[in-house]
N, CA, C and O of each residue as an XYZ file, in Angstrom:
364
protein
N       5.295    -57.240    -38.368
C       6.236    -57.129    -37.279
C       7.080    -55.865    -37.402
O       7.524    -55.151    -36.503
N       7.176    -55.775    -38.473
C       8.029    -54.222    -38.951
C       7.408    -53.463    -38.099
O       7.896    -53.200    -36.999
N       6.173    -52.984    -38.528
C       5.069    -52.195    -38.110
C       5.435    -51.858    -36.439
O       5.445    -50.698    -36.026
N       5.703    -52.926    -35.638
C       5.429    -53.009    -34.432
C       6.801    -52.215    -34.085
O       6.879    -51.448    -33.126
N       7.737    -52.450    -34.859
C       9.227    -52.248    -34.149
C       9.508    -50.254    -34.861
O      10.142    -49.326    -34.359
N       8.831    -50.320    -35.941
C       9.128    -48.712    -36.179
C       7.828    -48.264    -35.223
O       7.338    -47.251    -35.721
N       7.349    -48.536    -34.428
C       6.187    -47.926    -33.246
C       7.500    -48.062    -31.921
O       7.903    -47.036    -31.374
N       7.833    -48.897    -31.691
C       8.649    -48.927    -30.103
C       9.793    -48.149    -30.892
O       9.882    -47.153    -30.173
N      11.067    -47.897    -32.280
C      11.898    -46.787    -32.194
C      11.133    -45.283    -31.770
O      11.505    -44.636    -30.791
N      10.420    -45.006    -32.342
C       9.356    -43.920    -32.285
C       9.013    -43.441    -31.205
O       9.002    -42.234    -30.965
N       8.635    -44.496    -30.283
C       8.127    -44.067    -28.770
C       9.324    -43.665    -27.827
O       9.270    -42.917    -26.850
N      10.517    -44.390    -28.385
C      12.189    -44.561    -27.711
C      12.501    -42.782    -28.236
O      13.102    -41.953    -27.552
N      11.983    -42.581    -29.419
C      12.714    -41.076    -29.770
C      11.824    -40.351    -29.347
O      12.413    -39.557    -28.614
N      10.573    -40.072    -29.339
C       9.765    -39.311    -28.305
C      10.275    -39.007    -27.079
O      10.796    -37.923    -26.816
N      10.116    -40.151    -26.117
C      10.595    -40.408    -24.863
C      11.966    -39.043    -24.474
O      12.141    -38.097    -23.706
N      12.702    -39.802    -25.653
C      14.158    -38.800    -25.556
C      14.400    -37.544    -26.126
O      15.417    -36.865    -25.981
N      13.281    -37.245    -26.862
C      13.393    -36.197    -27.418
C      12.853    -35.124    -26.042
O      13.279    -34.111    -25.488
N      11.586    -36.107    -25.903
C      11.075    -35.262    -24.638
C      11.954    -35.024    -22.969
O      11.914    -34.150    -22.103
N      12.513    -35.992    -23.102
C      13.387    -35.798    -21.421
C      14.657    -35.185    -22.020
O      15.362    -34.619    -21.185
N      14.964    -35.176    -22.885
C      16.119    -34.194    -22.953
C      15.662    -32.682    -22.960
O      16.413    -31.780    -22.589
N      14.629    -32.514    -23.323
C      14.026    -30.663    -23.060
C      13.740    -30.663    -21.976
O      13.105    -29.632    -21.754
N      13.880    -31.471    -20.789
C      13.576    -31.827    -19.421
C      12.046    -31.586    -19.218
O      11.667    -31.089    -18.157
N      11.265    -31.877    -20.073
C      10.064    -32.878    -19.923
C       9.459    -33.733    -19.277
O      10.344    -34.300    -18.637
N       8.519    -34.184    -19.040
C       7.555    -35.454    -18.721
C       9.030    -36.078    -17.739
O       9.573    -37.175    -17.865
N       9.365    -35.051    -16.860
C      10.595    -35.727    -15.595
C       9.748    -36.569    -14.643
O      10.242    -37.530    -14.053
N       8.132    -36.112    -14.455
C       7.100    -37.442    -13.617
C       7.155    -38.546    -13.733
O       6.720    -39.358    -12.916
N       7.882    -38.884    -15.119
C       7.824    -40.704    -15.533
C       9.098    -40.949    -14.827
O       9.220    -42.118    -14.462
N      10.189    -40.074    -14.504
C      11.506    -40.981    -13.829
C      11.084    -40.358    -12.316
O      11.914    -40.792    -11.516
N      10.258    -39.640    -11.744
C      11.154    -39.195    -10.545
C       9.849    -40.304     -9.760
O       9.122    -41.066    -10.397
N       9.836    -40.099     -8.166
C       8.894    -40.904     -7.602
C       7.906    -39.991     -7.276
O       8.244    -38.894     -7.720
N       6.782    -39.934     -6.672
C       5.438    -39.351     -6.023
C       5.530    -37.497     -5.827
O       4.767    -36.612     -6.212
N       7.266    -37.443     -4.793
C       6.884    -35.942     -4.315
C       8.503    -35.595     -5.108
O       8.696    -34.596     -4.416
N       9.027    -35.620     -5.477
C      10.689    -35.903     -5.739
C      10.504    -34.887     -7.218
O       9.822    -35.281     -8.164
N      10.954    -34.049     -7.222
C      11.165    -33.312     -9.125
C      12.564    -34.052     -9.209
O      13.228    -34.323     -8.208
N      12.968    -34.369    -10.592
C      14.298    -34.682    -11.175
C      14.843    -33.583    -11.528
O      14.193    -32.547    -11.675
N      15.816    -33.653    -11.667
C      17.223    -32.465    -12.071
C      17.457    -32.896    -13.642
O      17.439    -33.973    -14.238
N      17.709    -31.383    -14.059
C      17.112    -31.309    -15.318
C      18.596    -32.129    -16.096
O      18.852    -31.959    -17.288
N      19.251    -32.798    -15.396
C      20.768    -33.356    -15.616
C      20.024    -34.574    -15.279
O      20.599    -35.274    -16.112
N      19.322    -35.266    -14.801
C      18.736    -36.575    -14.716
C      17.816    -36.985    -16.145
O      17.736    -37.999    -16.838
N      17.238    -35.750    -16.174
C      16.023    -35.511    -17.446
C      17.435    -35.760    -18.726
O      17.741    -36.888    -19.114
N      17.909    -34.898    -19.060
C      18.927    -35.227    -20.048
C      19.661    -36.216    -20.396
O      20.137    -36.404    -21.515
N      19.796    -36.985    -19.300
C      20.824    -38.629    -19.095
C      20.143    -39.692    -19.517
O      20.543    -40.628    -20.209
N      18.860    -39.450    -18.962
C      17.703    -40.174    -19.330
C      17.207    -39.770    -20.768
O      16.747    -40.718    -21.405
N      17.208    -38.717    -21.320
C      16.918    -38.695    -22.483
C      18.037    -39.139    -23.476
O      17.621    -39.216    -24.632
N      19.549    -39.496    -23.287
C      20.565    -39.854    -24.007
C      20.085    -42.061    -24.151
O      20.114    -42.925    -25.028
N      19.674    -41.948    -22.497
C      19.343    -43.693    -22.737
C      18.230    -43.683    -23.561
O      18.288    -44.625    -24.351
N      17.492    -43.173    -23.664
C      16.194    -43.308    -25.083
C      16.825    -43.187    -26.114
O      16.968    -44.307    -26.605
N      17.351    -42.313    -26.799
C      18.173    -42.403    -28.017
C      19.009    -43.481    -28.486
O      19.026    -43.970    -29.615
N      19.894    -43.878    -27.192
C      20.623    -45.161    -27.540
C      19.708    -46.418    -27.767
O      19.806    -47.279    -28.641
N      18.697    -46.285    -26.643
C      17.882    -47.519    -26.881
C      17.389    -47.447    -28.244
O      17.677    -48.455    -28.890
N      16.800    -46.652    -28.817
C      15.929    -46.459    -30.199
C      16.842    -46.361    -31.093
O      16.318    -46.108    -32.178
N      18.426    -46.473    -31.183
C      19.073    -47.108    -32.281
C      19.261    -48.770    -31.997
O      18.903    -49.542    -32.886
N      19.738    -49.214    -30.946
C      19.776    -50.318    -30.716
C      18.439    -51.208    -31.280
O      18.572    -52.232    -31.950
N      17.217    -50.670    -30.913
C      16.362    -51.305    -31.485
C      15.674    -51.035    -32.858
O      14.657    -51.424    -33.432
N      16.893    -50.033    -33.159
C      16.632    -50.179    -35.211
C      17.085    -50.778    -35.687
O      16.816    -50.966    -36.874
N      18.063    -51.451    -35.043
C      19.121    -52.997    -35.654
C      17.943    -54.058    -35.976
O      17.765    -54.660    -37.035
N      17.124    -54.134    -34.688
C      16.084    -54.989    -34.297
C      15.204    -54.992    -35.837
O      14.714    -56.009    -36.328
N      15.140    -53.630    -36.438
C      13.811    -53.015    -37.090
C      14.909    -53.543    -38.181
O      14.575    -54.630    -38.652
N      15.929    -53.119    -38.603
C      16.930    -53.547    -39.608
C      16.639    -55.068    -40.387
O      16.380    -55.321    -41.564
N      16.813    -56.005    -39.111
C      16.780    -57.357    -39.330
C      16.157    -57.876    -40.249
O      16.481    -58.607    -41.184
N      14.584    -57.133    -39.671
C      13.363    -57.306    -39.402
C      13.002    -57.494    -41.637
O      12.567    -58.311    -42.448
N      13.664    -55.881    -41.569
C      13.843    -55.270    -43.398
C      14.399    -56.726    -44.233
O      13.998    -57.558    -45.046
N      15.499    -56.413    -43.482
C      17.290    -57.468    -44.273
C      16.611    -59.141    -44.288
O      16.813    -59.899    -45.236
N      15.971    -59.445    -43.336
C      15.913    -60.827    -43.108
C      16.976    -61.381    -43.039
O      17.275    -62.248    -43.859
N      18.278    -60.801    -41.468
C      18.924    -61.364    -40.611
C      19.134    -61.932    -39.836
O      20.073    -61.375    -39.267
N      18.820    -62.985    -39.219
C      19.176    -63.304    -38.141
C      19.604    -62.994    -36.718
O      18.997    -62.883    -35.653
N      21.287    -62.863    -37.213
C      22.154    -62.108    -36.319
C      21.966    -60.741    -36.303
O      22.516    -60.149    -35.375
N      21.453    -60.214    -36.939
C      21.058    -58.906    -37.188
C      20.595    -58.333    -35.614
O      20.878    -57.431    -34.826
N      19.770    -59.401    -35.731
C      18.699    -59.399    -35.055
C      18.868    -59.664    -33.312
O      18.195    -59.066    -32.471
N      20.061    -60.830    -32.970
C      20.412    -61.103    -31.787
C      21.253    -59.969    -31.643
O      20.911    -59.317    -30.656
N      22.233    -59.476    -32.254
C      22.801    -58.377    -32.149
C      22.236    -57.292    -31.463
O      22.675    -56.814    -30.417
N      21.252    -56.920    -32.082
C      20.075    -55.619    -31.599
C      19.880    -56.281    -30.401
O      20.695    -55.953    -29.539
N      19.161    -57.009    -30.108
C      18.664    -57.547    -28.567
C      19.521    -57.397    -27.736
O      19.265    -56.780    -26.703
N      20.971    -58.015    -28.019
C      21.889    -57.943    -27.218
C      22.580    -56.464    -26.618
O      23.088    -56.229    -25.522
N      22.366    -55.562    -27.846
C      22.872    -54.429    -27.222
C      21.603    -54.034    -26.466
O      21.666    -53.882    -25.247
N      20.627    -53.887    -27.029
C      19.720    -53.281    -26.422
C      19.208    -53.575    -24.846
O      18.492    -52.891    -24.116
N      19.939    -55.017    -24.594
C      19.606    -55.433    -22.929
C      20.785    -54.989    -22.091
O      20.788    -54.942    -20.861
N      21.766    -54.673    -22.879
C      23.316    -54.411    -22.206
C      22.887    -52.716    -22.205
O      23.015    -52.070    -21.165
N      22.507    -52.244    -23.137
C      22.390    -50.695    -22.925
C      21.967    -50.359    -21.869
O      22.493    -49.634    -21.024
N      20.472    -51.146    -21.861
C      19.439    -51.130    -21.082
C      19.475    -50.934    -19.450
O      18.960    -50.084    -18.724
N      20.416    -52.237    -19.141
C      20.798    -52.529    -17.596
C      21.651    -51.812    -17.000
O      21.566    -51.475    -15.819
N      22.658    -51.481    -17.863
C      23.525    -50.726    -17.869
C      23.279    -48.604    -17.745
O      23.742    -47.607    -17.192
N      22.564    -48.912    -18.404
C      22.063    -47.341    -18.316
C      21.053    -47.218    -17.257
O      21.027    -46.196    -16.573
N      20.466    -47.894    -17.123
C      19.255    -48.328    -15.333
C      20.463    -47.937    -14.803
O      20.603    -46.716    -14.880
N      21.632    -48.665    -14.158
C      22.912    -48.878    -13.525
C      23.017    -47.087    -12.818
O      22.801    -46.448    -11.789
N      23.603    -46.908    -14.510
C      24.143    -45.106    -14.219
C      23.298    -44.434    -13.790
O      23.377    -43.659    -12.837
N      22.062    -44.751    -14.707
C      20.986    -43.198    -13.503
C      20.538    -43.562    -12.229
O      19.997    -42.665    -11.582
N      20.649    -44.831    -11.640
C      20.579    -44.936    -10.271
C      21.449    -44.234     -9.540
O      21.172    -43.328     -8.754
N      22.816    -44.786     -9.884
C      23.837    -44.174     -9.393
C      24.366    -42.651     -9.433
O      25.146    -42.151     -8.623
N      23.817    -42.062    -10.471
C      24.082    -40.580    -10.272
C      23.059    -39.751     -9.807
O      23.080    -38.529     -9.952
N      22.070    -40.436     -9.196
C      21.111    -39.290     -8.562
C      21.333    -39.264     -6.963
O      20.705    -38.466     -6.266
């Protein structure tokens, strides 16, 4: 299970590593639409947050926590919705 969760931080820091150089902007924008390289960057700050949030997850996983563990989930769905929220709203 480790295995699985240092693969999704990994893909979370890719992701953000890549939309913050305003990168792979095709995965957020729609069909004919380019993103603004200030959308690409915002979006690359929610990958980063997500991929610590879900190292708590990966933490747990190590520690054999529990709460460790609801903790991570919990931020990671509050980040989550929440950061959906803002980049709707600022484009």
């Amino acid at each position: 299970m480790g295995i699985l969760h240092s693969i999704t931080v990994g893909l979370f820091l890719l992701l953000g590593g890549l939309f913050s150089r305003g990168k792979a902007g095709f995965l957020l924008a729609g069909t004919d639409a380019e993103p603004s390289l200030a959308l690409c960057r915002r979006a690359g700050r929610l990958m980063f947050l997500l991929a610590g949030c879900w190292s708590l997850i990966l933490l747990s996983e190590l520690l054999q926590r529990g709460w460790l563990h609801w903790l991570g989930l919990g931020a990671f769905l509050l980040c989550a919705i929440l950061g959906a929220v803002r980049l709707s709203r600022k484009c």
